[in-house]
C-alpha positions as CSV (number, residue, x, y, z in Angstrom):
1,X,0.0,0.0,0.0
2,X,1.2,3.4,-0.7
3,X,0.8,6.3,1.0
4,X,0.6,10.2,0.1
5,X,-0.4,13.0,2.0
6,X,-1.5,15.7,-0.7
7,X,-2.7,18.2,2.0
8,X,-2.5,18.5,5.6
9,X,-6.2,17.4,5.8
10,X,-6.5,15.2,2.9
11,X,-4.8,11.1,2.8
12,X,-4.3,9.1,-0.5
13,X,-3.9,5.6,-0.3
14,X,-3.2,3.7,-3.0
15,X,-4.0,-0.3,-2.7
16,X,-2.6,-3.1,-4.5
17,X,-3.4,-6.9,-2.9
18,X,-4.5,-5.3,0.1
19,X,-6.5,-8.2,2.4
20,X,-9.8,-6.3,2.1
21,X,-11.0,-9.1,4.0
22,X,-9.3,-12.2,5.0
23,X,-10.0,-14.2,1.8
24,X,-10.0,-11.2,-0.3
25,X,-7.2,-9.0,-1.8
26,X,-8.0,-5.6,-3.4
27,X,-6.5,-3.1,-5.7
28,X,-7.5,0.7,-5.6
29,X,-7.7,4.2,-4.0
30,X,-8.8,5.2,-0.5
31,X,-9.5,8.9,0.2
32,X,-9.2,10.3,3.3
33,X,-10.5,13.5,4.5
34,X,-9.5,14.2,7.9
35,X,-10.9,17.8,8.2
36,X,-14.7,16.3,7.6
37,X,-13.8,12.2,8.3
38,X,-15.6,11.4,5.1
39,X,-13.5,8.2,3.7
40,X,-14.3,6.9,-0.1
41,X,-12.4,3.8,-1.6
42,X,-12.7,2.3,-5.5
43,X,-11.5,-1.1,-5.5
44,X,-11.5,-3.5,-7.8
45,X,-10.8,-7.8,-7.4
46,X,-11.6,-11.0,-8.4
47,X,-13.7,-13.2,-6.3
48,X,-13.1,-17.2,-5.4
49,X,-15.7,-17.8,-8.7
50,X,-13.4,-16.2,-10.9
51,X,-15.9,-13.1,-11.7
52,X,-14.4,-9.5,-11.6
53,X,-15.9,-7.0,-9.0
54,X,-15.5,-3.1,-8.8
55,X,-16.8,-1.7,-5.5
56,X,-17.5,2.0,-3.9
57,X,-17.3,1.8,-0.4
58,X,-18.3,5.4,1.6
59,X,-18.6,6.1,4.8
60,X,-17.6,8.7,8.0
61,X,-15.0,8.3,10.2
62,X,-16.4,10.3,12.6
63,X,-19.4,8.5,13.3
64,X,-20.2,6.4,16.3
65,X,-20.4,3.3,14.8
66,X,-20.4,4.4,10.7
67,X,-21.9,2.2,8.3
68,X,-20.2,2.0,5.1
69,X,-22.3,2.0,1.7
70,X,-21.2,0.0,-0.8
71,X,-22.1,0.5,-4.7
72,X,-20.8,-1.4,-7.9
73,X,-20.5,-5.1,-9.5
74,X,-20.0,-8.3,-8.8
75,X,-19.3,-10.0,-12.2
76,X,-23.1,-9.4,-13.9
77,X,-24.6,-8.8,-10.1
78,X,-25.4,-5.1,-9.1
79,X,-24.2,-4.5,-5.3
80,X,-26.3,-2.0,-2.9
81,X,-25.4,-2.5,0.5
82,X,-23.9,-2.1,3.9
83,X,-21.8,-3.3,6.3
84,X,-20.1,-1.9,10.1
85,X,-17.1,0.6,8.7
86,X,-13.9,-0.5,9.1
């Protein structure tokens, strides 16, 4: 993972086989704004089934317990949904 801090208040991270979870690596940006705690990633992967997926996950980093929303595809499957913030 790379990292590069374009502002004071403003984190890039750049991922590439990142364990998104434990059976899962990722490639992709994260965003991180630290003067509002809004966080945004674009990954993309390939699941166990051999389909390719592209995923937004969003969420705030300030909130009590934030819910991130994820958005995209899951080889021809259209994701909507969420899951605790990480």
């Amino acid at each position: 993972m790379d990292f590069h801090a374009r502002r004071r208040l403003h984190r890039h991270f750049k991922l590439n086989g990142v364990m998104w979870t434990s059976d899962l690596p990722v490639s992709g940006t994260a965003n991180w704004n630290l003067k509002n705690g809004d966080v945004r990633e674009n990954i993309t992967f390939t699941d166990a089934g051999g389909d390719p997926g592209t995923l937004t996950a969003r969420w705030n980093d300030r909130d009590h317990d934030a819910v991130a929303t994820l958005t995209g595809t899951i080889g021809s499957n259209i994701i909507v949904a969420t899951m605790p913030a990480p």
